[in-house]
C-alpha positions as CSV (number, residue, x, y, z in Angstrom):
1,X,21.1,11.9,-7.8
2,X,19.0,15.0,-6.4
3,X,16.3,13.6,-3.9
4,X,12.6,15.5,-3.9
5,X,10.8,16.0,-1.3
6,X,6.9,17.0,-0.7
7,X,8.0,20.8,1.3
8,X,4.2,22.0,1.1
9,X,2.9,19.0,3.4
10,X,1.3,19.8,6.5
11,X,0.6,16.9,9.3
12,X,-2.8,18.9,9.5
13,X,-3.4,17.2,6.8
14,X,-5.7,13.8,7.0
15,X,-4.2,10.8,5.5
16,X,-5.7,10.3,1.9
17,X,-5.7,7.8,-0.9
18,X,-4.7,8.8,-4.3
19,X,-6.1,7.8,-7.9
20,X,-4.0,8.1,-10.7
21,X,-5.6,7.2,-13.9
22,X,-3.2,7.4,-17.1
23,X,-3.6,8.2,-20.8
24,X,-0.8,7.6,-23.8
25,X,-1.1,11.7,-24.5
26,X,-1.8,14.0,-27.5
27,X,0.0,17.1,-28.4
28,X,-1.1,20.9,-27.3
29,X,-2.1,21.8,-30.2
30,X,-2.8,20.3,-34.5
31,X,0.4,22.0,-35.8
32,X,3.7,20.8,-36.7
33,X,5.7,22.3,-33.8
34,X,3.5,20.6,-31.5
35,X,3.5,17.8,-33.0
36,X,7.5,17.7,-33.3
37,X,7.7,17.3,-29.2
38,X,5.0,15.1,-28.7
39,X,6.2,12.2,-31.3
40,X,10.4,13.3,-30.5
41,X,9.0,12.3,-25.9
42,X,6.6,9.1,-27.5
43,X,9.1,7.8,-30.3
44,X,12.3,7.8,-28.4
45,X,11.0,5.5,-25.6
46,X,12.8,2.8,-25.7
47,X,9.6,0.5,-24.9
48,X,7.9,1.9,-28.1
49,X,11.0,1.3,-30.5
50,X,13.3,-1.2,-29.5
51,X,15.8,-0.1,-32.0
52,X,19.8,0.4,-30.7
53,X,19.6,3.9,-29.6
54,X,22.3,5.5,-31.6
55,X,20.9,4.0,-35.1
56,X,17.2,4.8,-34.0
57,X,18.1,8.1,-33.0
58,X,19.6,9.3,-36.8
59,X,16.3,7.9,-37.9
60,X,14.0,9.7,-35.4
61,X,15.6,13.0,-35.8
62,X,16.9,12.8,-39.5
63,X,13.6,11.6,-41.4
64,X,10.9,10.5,-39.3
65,X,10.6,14.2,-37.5
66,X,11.4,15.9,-40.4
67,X,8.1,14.2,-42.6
68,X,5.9,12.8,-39.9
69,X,4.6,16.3,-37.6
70,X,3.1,17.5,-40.8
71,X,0.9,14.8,-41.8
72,X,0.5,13.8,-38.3
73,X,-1.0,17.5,-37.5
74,X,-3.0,17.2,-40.6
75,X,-4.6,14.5,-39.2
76,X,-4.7,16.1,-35.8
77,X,-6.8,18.7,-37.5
78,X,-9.5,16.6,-38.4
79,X,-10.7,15.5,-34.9
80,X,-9.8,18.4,-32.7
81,X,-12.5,20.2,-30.8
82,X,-13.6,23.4,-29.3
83,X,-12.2,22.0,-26.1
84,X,-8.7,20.5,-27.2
85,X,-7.6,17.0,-28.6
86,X,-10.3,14.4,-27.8
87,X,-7.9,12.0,-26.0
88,X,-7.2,14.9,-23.5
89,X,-11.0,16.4,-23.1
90,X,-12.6,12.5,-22.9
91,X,-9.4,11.6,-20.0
92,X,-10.7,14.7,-18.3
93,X,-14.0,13.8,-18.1
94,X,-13.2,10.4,-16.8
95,X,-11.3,11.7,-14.2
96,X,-14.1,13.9,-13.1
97,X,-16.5,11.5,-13.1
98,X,-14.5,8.8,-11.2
99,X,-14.1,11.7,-8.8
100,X,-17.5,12.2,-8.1
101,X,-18.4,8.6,-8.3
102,X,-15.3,7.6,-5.9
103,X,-16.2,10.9,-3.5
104,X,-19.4,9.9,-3.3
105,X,-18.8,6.5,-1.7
106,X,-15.3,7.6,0.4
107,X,-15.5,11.4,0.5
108,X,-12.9,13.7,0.2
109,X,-10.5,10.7,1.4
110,X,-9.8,9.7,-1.9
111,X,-8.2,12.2,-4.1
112,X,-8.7,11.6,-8.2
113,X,-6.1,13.1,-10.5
114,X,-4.8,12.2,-14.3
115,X,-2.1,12.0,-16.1
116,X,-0.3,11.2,-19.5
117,X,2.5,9.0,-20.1
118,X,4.2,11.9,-23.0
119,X,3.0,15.6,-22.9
120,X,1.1,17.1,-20.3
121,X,0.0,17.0,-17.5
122,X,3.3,14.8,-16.9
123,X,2.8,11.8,-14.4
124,X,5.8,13.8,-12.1
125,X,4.0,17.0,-11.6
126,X,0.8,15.0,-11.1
127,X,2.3,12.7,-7.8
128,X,4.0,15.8,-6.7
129,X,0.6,17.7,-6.8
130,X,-1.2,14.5,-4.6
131,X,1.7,14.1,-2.4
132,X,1.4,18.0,-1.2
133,X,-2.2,17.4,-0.9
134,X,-1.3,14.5,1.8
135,X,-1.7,11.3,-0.5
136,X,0.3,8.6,1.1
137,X,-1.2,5.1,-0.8
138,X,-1.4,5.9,-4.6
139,X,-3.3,3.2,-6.7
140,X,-1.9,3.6,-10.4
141,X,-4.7,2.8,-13.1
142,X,-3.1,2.6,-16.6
143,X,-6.2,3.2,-18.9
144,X,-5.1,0.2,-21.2
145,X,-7.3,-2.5,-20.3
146,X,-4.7,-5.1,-22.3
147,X,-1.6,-5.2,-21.0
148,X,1.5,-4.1,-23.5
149,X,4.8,-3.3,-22.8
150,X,5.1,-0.1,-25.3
151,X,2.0,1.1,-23.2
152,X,1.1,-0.5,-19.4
153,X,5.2,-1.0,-19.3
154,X,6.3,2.2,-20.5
155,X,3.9,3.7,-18.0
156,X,5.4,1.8,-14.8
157,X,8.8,2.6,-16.2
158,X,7.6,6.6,-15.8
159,X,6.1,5.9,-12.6
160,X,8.9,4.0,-11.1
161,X,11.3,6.7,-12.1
162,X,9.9,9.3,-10.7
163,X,9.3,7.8,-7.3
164,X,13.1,6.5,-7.6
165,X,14.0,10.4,-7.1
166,X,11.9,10.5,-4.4
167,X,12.8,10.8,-0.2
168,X,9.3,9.4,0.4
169,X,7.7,7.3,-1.4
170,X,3.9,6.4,-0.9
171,X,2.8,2.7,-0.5
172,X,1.5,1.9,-4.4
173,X,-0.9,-0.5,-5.9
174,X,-0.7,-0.7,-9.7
175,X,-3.4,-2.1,-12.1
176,X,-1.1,-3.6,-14.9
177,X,-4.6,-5.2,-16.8
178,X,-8.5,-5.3,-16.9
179,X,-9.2,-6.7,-19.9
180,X,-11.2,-9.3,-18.3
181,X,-12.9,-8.1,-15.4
182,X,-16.6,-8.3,-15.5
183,X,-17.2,-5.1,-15.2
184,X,-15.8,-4.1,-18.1
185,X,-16.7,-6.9,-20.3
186,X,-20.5,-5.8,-19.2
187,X,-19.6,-2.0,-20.4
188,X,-18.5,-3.0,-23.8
189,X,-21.1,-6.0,-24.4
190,X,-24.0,-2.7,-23.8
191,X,-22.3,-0.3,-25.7
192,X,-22.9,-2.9,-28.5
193,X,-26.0,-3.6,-27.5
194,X,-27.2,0.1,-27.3
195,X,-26.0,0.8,-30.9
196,X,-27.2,-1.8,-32.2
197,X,-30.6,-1.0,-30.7
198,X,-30.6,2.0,-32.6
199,X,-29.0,1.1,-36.5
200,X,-29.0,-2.6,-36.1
201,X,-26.9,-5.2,-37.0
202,X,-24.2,-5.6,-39.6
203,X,-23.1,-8.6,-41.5
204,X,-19.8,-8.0,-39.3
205,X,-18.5,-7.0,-36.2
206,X,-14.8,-6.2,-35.9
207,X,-12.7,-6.2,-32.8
208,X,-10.1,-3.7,-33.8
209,X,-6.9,-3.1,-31.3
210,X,-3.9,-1.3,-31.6
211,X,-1.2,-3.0,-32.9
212,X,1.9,-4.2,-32.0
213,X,5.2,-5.9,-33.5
214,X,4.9,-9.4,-33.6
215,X,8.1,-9.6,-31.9
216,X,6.8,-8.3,-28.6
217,X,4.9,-11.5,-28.4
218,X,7.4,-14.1,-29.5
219,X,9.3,-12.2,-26.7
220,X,6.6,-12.6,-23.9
221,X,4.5,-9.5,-24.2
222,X,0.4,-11.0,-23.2
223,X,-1.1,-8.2,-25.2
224,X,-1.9,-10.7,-28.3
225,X,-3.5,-13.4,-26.0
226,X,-5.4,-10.6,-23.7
227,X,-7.0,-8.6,-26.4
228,X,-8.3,-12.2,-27.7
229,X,-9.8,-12.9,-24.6
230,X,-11.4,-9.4,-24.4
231,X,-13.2,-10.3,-27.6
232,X,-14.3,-14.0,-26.6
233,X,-15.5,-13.0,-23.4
234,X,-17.7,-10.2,-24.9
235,X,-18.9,-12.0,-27.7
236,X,-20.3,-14.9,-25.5
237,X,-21.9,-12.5,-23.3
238,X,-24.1,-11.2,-26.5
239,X,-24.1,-15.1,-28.0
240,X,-22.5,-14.2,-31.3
241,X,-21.9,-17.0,-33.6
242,X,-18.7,-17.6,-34.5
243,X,-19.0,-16.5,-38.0
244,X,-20.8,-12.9,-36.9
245,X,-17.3,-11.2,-35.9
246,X,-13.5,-10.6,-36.3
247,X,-10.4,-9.8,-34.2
248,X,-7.9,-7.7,-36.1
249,X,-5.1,-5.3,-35.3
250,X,-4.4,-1.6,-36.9
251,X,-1.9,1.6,-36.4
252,X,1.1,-0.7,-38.1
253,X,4.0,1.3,-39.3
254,X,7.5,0.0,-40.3
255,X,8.2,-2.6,-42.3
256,X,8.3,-5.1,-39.4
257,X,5.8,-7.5,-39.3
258,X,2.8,-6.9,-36.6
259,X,0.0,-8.6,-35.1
260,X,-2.3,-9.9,-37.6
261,X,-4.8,-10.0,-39.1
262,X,-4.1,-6.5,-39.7
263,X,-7.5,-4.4,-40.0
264,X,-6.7,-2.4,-43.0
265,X,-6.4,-5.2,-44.9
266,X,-9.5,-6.9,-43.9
267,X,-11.9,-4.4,-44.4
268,X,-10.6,-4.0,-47.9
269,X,-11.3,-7.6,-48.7
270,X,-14.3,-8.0,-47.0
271,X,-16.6,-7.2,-49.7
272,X,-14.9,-9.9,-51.9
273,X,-16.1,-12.3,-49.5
274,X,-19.6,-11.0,-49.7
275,X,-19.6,-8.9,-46.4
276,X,-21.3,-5.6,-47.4
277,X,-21.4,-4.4,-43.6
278,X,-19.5,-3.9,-40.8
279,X,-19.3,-2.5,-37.7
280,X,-16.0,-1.8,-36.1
281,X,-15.4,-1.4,-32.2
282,X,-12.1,-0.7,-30.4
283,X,-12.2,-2.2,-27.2
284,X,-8.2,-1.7,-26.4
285,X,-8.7,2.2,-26.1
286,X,-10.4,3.8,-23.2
287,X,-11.2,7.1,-25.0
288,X,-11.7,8.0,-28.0
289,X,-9.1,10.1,-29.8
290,X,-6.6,9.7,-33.6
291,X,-6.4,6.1,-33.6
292,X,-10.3,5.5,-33.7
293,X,-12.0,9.1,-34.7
294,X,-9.5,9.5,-37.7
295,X,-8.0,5.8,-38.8
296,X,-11.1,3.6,-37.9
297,X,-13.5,6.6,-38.1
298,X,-12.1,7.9,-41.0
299,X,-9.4,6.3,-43.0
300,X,-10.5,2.8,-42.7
301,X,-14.3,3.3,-43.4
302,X,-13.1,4.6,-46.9
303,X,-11.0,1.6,-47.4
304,X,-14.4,-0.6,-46.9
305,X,-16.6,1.4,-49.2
306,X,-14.1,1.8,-52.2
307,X,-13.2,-1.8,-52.2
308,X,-16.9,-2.4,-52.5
309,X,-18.8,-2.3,-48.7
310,X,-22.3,-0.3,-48.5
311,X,-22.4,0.0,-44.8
312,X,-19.9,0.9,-42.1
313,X,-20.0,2.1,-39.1
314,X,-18.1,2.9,-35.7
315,X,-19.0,2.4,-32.5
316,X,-17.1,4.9,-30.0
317,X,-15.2,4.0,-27.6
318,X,-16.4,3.4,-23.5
319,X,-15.3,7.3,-23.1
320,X,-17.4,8.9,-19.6
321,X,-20.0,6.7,-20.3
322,X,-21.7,6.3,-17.2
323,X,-21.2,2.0,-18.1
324,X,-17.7,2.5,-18.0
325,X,-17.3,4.6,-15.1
326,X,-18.7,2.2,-13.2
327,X,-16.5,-0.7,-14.6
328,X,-13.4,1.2,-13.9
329,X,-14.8,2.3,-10.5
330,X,-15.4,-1.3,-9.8
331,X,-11.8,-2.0,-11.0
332,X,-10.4,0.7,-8.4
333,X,-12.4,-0.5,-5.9
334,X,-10.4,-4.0,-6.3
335,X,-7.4,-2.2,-5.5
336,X,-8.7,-0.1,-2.8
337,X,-9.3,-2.5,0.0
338,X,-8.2,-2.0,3.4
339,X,-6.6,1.4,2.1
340,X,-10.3,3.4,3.4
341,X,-10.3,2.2,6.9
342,X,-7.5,4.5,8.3
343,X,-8.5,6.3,11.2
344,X,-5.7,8.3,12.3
345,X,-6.4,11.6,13.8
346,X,-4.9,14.7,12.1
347,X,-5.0,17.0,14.8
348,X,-3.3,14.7,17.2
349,X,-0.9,13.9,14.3
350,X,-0.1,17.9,14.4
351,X,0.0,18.1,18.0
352,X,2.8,15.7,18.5
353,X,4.8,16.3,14.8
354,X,5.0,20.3,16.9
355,X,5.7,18.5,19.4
356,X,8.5,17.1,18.3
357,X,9.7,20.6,16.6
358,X,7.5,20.1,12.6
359,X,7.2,23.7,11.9
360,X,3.9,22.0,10.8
């Protein structure tokens, strides 16, 4: 194994805390080349697909990536923006915010950065880029408040990799869940509240999160049990009955069976049941992007209204919002203490590095 180092750091340099916050990722572009890359890095993780690699891998590459990039980057093509795929331009403004919000407690000790888990900008590139810039404690923040192996693990599996190349590696705190810190439970329980202030209340609200197969819990995986709590704890902060909302699961594919209720299927048979409105909210994403502009936003809103609904609607995810800034601020700020109270000097770090022959 070839060791990296950090060859552009300078013991000028003060000592400074790094902030890594992470997103899944989203191809460069809506076209089927694109497209091709993103889903051949995401698919062949083994913590996505859990499929022997040799069988998984005549699927992946003989049908799946030969049918899938072109209605993927059809899809693609109905959300994408002036600025780029919304997953990447809503990350980016989280990151700048968090900056300016973390800056303006700490300064320029604490240094801001993100990264995605497939595509770019890669989580190596990113800790080589904070390393140089003399980060020597990293605090990791996954942007998955539910933990999930396919997801939170597949992230530390990255993470850990990388810094396993590495000569040095920086002391490391890594958020694995928030899907109950108050904080964020307060940021989704307004976001409600603030949409409903403006279009009211429908006969249901639905909890959708991403699925996963049910065989990641029967193996051990909390995600199930987390996303649950998410919903109970926000739903007795507003004093919902227990009649007034739902907590299903969406983004199924295979024939495998997934988390359930799945939330395709319910919406389609809510009007049979006399439920002529809903309103759907994704509290397991952090920014909005294909799985809640296009498939809730989209997709699943027709599935409603043909099977007989009147009203739906979608309320978007936490994105920049200054609410959830603060919650995921106040979640960094868990995993920050004692890391601000170094007081090393910088010049007298320099002085005796040259001392002792740093070129440096």
């Amino acid at each position: 194994m070839k060791f990296i180092g950090s060859p552009n750091f300078d013991h000028s340099q003060p000592p400074r805390v790094g902030v890594l916050i992470t997103n899944l990722g989203t191809p460069e572009a809506p076209e089927k080349g694109a497209l091709r890359r993103y889903l051949g890095q995401f698919l062949w993780d083994p913590r996505v697909v859990e499929i022997p690699r040799l069988l998984w891998w005549l699927i992946l590459h003989g049908i799946i990536l030969r049918l899938r990039p072109s209605r993927s980057a059809a899809a693609y093509r109905q959300i994408w923006t002036d600025r780029g795929s919304p997953l990447m331009v809503n990350t980016q403004d989280q990151a700048l915010a968090l900056r300016r919000h973390l800056q303006a407690r700490h300064g320029d000790r604490v240094l801001v950065e993100f990264a995605m888990r497939y595509g770019q900008p890669d989580i190596a590139s990113t800790v080589q880029g904070m390393l140089d810039r003399g980060v020597d404690k990293l605090v990791v923040l996954p942007l998955y408040p539910q933990y999930s192996g396919p997801t939170t693990g597949s992230t530390f599996d990255a993470l850990a990799a990388d810094l396993g190349r590495r000569r040095w590696v920086p002391q490391l705190r890594f958020v694995a869940q928030y899907h109950d810190h108050p904080a964020y439970i307060e940021a989704l329980a307004q976001s409600i509240l603030a949409y409903r202030k403006v279009h009211g209340s429908a006969d249901k609200l639905v909890f959708s999160y991403h699925g996963e197969p049910r065989r990641c819990l029967d193996l051990g995986d909390p995600y199930f049990c987390q996303c649950h709590k998410t919903t109970r704890l926000v739903v007795e902060h507003l004093g919902l009955a227990e009649d007034a909302y739902l907590t299903t699961f969406q983004s199924r594919f295979g024939k495998a069976e997934w988390l359930q209720p799945y939330t395709d299927a319910t919406l389609k048979s809510l009007p049979g049941s006399g439920v002529k409105s809903v309103q759907v909210i994704c509290p397991g994403f952090s920014a909005d992007c294909l799985e809640t502009l296009e498939e809730i936003g989209v997709e699943n809103r027709d599935y409603f209204l043909q099977a007989g609904g009147e009203r739906y609607e979608y309320i978007p995810c936490l994105n920049s919002d200054a609410e959830h800034i603060t919650a995921l601020a106040a979640v960094l700020e868990d995993n920050l203490q004692g890391w601000l109270e170094d007081r090393r000097n910088p010049d007298a770090t320099q002085a005796r590095a040259k001392a002792l022959g740093a070129a440096r």
